[in-house]
C-alpha positions in Angstrom: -36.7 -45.1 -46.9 -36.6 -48.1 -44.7 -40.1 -49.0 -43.3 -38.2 -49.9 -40.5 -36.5 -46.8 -39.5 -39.4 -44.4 -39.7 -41.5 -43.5 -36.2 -44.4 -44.7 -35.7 -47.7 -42.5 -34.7 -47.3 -43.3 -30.5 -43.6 -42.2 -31.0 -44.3 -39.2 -32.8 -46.9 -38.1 -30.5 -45.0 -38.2 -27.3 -41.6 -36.6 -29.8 -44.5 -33.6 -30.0 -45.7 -33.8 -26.6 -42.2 -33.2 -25.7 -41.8 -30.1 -27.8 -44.8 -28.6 -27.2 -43.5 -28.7 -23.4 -40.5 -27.0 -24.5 -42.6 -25.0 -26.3 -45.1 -23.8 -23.3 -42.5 -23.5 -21.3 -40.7 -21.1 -23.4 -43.6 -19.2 -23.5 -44.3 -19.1 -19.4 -40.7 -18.9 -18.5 -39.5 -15.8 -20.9 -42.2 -13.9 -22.4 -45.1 -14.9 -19.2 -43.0 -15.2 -16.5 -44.0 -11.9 -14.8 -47.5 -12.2 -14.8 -48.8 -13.1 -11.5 -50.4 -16.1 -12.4 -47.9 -17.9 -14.0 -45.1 -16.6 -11.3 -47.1 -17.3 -8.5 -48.1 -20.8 -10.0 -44.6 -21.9 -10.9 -42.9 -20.8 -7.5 -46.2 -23.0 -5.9 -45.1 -26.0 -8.0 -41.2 -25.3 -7.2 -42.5 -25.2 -3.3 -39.2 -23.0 -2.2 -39.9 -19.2 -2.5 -37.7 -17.4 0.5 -39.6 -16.7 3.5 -38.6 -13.1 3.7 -39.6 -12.6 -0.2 -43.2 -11.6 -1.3 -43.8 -13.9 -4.6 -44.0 -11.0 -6.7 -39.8 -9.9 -5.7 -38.8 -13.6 -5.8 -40.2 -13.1 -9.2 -38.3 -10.3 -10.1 -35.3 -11.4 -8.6 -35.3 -14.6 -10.6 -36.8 -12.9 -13.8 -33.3 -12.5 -15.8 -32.7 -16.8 -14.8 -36.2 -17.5 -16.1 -35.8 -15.4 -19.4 -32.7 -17.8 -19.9 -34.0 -20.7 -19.1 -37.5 -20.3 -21.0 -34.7 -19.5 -24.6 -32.8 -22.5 -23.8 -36.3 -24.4 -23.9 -37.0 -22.9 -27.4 -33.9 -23.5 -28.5 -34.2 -27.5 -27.7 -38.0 -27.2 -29.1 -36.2 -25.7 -32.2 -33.9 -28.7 -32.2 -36.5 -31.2 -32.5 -38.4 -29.7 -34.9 -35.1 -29.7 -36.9 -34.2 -33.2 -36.1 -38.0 -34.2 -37.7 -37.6 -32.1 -40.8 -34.0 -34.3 -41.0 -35.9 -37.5 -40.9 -36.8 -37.2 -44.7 -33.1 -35.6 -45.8 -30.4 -37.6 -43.4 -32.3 -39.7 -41.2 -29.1 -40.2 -38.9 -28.8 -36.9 -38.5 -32.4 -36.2 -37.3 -32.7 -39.3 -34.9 -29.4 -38.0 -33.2 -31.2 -34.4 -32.8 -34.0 -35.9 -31.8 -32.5 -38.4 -29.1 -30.1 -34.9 -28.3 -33.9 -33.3 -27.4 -35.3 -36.5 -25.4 -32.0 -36.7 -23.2 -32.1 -33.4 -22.2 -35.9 -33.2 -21.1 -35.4 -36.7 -19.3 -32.2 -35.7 -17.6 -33.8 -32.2 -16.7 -37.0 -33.7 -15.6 -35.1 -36.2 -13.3 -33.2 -33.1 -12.0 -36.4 -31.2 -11.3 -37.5 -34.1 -9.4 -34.7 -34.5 -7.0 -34.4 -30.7 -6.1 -37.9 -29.5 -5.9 -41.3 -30.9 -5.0 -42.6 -30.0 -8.4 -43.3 -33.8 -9.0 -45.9 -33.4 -11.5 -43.7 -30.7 -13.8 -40.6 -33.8 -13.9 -43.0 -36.1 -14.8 -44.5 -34.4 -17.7 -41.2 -33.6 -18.7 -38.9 -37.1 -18.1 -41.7 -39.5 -18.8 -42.2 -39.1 -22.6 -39.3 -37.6 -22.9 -37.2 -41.4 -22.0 -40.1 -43.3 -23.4 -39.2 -41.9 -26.8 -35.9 -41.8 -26.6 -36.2 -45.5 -25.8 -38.3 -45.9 -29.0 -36.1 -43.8 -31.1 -32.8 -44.9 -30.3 -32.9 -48.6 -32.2 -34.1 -46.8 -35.3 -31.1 -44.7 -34.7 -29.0 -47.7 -34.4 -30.3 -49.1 -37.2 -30.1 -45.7 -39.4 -26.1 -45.5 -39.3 -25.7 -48.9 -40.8 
């Protein structure tokens, strides 16, 4: 392999930062996300819980959207994971997965951002997100030559 094309250790730490978010919020959003704490935590964060809803029946009314949500997060989590096990079989193949991964999480984050006032949550999730996919997408270029 090309010395080149393969990522080097900042790149591939924010690659598993962003996983790990999809990751964590997997877990939170579908398996967690009636527990009070985590609920009550992520409605705080999202800062727009109806007036005439306790926390605990915004919850439930919102628990079948969260379950969604959280498996769409694994499945992206699972898309990276198989976009880094590509790297050593069709390298193409896993920087597209990969770059697939970091333009979701940046486009969601930047989403988050602009309809809630969970600031912090798009940050985490845009941030290294874009950084990597700015650090990925030459080697991409450079792989399907």
């Amino acid at each position: 392999m090309n010395d080149n094309l393969i990522l080097n250790q900042f790149t591939k730490a924010l690659l598993i930062f962003v996983l790990i978010d999809f990751l964590l919020f997997f877990i939170l959003e579908a398996i967690f996300w009636m527990q009070p704490f985590v609920h009550n935590l992520l409605l705080d964060w999202f800062h727009n819980p109806p007036a005439d809803l306790s926390y605990e029946m915004h919850a439930l009314v919102l628990k079948k959207l969260f379950i969604n949500q959280g498996f769409y997060n694994l499945f992206f989590a699972i898309g990276g994971i198989i976009g880094l096990s590509q790297l050593k079989k069709n390298i193409s193949v896993g920087y597209a997965l990969i770059l697939l991964v970091c333009f979701a999480a940046s486009g969601a984050g930047l989403v988050l951002a602009i309809t809630s006032k969970a600031y912090l949550l798009a940050f985490l999730q845009a941030v290294p997100a874009a950084i990597t996919f700015v650090k990925i997408y030459p080697l991409y270029q450079n792989s399907s030559k």
